[in-house]
N, C-alpha and C positions, 0 to 999 in steps of 0.2 A: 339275868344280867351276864354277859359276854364278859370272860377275863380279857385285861387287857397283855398278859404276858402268858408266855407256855413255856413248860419247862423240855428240850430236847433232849432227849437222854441216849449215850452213848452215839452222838455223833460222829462222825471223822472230823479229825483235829483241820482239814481243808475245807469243812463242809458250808455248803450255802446259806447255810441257819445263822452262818456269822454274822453276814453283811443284810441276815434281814427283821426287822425293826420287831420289838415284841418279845424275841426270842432269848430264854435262857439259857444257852448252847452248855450241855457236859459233857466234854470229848474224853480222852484218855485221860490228859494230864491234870485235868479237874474231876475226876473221879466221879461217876453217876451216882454209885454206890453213895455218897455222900451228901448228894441233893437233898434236902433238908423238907421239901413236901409243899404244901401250898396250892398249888392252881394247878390246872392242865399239862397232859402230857402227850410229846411225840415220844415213841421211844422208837430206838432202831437198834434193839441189842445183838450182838455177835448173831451168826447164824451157821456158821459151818458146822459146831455139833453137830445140828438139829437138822442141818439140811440135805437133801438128797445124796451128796457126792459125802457125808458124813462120815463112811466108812476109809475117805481117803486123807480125811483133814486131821489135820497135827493142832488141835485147842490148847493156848495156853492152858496152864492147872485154874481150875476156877471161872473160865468162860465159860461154861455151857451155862450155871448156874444165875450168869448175868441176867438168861431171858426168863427164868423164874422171878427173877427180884423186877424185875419191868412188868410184866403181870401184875405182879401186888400194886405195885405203883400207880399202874392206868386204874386198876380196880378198885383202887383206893381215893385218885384223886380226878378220877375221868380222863380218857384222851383218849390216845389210838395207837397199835401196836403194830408196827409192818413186818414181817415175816415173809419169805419165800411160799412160793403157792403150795409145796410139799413137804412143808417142816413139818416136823414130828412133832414139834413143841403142843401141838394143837391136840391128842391126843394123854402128852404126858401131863400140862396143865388143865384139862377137863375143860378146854377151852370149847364155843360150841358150833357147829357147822354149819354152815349154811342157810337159810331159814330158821334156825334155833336161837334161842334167847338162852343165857345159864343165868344163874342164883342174882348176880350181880346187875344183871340188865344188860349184859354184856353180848355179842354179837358179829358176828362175821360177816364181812363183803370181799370178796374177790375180784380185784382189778388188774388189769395192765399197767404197766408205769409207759407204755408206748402211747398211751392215751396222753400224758400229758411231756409228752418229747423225748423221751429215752429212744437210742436207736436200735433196741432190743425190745421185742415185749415183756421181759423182764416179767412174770407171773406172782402177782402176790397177795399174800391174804393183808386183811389190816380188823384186826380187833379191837371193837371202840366200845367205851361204857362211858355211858352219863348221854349220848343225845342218840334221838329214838331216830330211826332211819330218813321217816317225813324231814325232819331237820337237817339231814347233812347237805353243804354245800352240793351245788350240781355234779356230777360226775360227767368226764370228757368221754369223746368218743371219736377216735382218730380212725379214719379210714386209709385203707391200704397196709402193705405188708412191711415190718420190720425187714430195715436194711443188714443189720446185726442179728446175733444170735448171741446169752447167755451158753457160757461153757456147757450146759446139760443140755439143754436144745440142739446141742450141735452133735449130738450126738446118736447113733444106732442104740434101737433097743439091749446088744450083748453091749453098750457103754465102748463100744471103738468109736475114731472120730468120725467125721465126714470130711471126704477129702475135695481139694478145691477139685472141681467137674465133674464131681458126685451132684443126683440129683438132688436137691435142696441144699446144696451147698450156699451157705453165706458166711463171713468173715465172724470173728469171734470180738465182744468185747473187751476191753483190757479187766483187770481184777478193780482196778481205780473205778470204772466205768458200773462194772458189776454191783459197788459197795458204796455209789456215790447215788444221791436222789436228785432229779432234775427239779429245775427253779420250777417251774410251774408245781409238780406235785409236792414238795415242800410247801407252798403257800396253802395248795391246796389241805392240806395235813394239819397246819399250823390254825388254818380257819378254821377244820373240825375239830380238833380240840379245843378251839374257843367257842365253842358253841356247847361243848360238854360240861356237865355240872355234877356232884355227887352228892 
């Protein structure tokens, strides 16, 4: 049986999870830390710790830990965990790679968010437990090249930028853009977690 509600965990307080039907949005001011448990989850916790440019981000005291506490959560109550394509988190939560299953049934796909609108390809893992791969909604497949680049993308292997009339040069998203999820894969997120069971 399909939950009819998901619970969104650590959204932005602007996020499209608002305005869309189903969704138990917990942004900053509603505290995720305090969702009470129950049905399915999207979570989207902090990522800078964890993620590539990590050694340059300033985390509040107590963020990094947020993406441990989302982990228990999805593994506790099924959903699906989005993370950047090279967080660490995946390593530090025994989380498992790629064709691997871990203890929990739990599992890894690696998508583009460009597949479903982002003007970036935007590279991310998403860790789901409770629905076995047969089941997950269709996955997009956008053809053609992001017009944008995420801030590491745009960057030289020695981490200098690319400068406009450099070759591969494209414009940079905003940080908004970076940390915001497009309506399409929202939905699409929100259906696989309704499809998840524990």
């Amino acid at each position: 049986m399909l939950s009819a509600v998901v619970a969104v965990l650590f959204s932005r307080s602007d996020s499209v999870y608002k305005s869309m039907s189903g969704c138990d949005v917990w942004d900053r001011e509603r505290d995720a830390t305090k969702w009470p448990g129950g049905y399915p989850v999207v979570a989207h916790p902090p990522c800078r710790a964890w993620g590539q440019l990590r050694a340059l981000a300033n985390p509040e005291p107590g963020e990094k830990e947020l993406a441990l506490f989302a982990v228990d959560k999805v593994r506790e109550f099924g959903g699906v965990l989005e993370h950047p394509l090279r967080s660490t988190l995946w390593p530090v939560a025994g989380l498992p790679e790629p064709g691997c299953v871990d203890d929990f049934g739990g599992w890894t796909l690696q998508v583009n968010q460009f597949d479903w609108g982002h003007r970036a390809n935007k590279s991310t893992r998403l860790y789901i437990v409770g629905c076995d791969h047969r089941r997950i909604p269709k996955v997009r497949l956008a053809l053609g090249e992001a017009s944008h680049v995420c801030g590491t993308s745009g960057r030289r292997t020695d981490g200098s930028r690319l400068k406009k009339g450099d070759a591969g040069w494209r414009p940079e998203i905003t940080k908004k853009e970076r940390e915001a999820t497009p309506p399409a894969f929202a939905e699409w997120l929100c259906e696989l977690a309704k499809r998840c069971s524990c």
